[in-house]
Every structure is written in C-alpha cells, then in structure tokens.
N, C-alpha and C positions, 0 to 999 in steps of 0.2 A: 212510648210506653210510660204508663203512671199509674198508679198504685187509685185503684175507685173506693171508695165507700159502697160499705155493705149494707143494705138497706136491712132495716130491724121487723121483726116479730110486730104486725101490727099495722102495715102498711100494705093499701091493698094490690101493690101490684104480688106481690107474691103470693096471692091468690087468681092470678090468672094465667092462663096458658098460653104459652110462650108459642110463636108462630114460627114455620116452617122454613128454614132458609135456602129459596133457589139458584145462589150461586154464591160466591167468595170473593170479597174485594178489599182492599186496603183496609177500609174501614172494620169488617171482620177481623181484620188479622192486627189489627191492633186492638181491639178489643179482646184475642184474645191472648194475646201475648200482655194485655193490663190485668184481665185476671188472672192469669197465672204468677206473675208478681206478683198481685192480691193475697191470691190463695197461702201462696209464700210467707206473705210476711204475717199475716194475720194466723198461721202455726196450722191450717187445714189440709185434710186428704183432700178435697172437693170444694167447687165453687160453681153456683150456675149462674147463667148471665142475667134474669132474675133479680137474684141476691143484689149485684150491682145494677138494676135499673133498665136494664135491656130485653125487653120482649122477644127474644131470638132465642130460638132451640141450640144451645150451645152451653154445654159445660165441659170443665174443666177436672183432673183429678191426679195424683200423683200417692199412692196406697206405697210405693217403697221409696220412698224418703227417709236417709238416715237422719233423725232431728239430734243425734249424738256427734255426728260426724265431724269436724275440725274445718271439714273445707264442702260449707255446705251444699254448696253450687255443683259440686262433682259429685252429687251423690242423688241429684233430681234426676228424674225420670217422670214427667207429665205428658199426660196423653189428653189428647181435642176430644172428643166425642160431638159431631153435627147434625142434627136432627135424628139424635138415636131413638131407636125402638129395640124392647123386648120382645123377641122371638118366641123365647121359650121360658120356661122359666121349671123348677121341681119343686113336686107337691109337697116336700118337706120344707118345714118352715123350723126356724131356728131363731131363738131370744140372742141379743148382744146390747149393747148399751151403744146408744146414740147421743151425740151432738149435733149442734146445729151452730155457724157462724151467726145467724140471722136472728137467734136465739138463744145470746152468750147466756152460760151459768147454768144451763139445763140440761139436763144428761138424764137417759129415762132408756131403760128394755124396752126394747123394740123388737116385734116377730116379722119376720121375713123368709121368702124362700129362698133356701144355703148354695143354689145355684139358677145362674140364666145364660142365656144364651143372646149376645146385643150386635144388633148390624147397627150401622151408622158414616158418618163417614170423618175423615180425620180434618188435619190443621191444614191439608191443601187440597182439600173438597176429592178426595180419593174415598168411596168404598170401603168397608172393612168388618169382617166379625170377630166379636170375642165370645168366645168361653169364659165362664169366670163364679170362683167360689168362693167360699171365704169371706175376706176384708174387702175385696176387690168388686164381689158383688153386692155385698150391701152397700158400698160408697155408690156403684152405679144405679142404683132400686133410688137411696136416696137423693142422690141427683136429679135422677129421671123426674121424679116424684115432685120437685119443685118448678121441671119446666112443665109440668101438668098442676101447678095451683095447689100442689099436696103440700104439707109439711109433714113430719113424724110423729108432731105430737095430736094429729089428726087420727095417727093410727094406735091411740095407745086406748084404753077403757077409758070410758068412761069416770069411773072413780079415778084414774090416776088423775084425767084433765084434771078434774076437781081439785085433789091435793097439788096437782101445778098451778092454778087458780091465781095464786096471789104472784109468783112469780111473773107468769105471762101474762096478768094485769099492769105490776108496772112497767115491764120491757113495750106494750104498745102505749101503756100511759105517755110514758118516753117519746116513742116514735109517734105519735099524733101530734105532740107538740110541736114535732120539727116539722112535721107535714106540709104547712105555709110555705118554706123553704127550700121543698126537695126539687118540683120541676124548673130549677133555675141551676139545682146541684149535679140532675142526673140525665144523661144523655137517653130518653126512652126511643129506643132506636126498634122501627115497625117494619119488617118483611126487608 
C-alpha cells in the first residue's frame, strides 16, 4: 500500500474511459487499498482510479468520514465501487457545490439528479446495489463521471467555463509540464 499521485486537470488520461474489470487480483487490491490511503490523505469523499493513472473501472469513496474526529482511522467507512453503473437515476436535479482532487482550488454549483440507484460490485468482486441521495449520490454521479472521461466542470455553462478560464488554464499549464515525466511515474494499468 502507497499513497499515488493524483494526476491534474489537463492530462489526457482523464479524459478517457476507464475499461471494464473481469476479475480481482492482487494487483486490484492493492491498487485499491493505495487509493483509499490516497483519498485519505489528500482530505477527499472520492477517488477514481483515473485520477491516479489507472484505466480500470474502479473507484473509491468514503461520504461519513468524521474529519473532526481525534482518532481518525476509526471513524472511516470506505466503500470499493467495480465497474459500477447507474440503474436509475430521478428527474429532479439539484445544485450543490463541487470539487475535484484533480482540480485543486476549484469549487463550482453543479446540477445533478438528488437520487440513483447503482449496481456494481465491491472490494472482493461481490455484486451489490445501492440506493443513494444526497452527498452520497452526488460523490457517486461524480465519480462515475470521471471513469467515463467526464469531469464536473464539463457540466457547468458555458459562461461559467469561461470565468473558470484562467484558473483551469494554469492547473493544465502545470500538468503539461510534467507530462514528459508521468508514464515512468504512473502505473497505467489496461483490463
């Protein structure tokens, strides 16, 4: 288990879609017990494997985490999500404010629908659905979203891109730079 880098805004794997995982091996489960340390330390609900360089349908997300708590490690609760899908989802949609690890410093209203319904399967290739509203669904819409190439600020107007413009110009300005350097940093790990 080791703590990865989070690949930044600007980089084009996180504009592709994450492929489908047919079974669970060592190698899964330490990747995803790296991102969940990740997710940890770096202060996130969510992390997809994406974000750290890994082309596999898999993220991560822990929405009741006490960040106040004294004795933080007893107060996790992270949950696997393995090639989840959206079931269902309701036609009402609802603004909340979004971040992104991959796009530190930017926080922007975001619409989404205030309920879904997700099959997937968990951290030892088991089956499972959730119901899920709230914090809990937007972490997982936002998740999904990035092993499908999305990001959130894909989903904002137009006009906002624009006023985010100068921000999300230098965060890939940034990550181009390092770009020479990534495939020697990041294990892109394919089916």
């Amino acid at each position: 288990m080791s703590l990865l880098k989070i690949i930044k805004y600007g980089h084009p794997i996180l504009r592709e879609k994450a492929l489908e995982i047919k079974s669970l091996g060592s190698r899964e489960q330490d990747l995803i017990d790296s991102m969940i340390e990740t997710m940890y330390a770096n202060h996130g609900l969510g992390l997809a494997a994406n974000q750290v360089g890994v082309l596999q349908r898999i993220f991560v997300l822990d929405v009741d985490q006490d960040r106040e708590a004294e004795d933080e490690v007893a107060t996790r609760a992270p949950r696997v999500f393995i090639n989840p899908e959206i079931t269902w989802e309701s036609a009402e949609d609802e603004p909340f404010k979004e971040g992104c690890l991959s796009i530190p410093g930017v926080e922007n209203e975001v619409f989404r629908p205030s309920q879904v319904k997700v099959s997937a399967r968990d951290e030892n290739f088991e089956p499972f659905e959730v119901e899920a509203d709230e914090l809990l669904a937007r972490v997982i819409q936002h998740e999904l979203d990035h092993l499908n190439g999305v990001l959130y600020v894909d989903r904002l107007s137009l006009l906002k891109r624009k006023l985010l413009g100068g921000k999300l110009n230098k965060i890939k300005s940034a990550t181009m730079e390092e770009l020479p350097s990534l495939p020697d940093s990041y294990p892109i790990l394919i089916g």
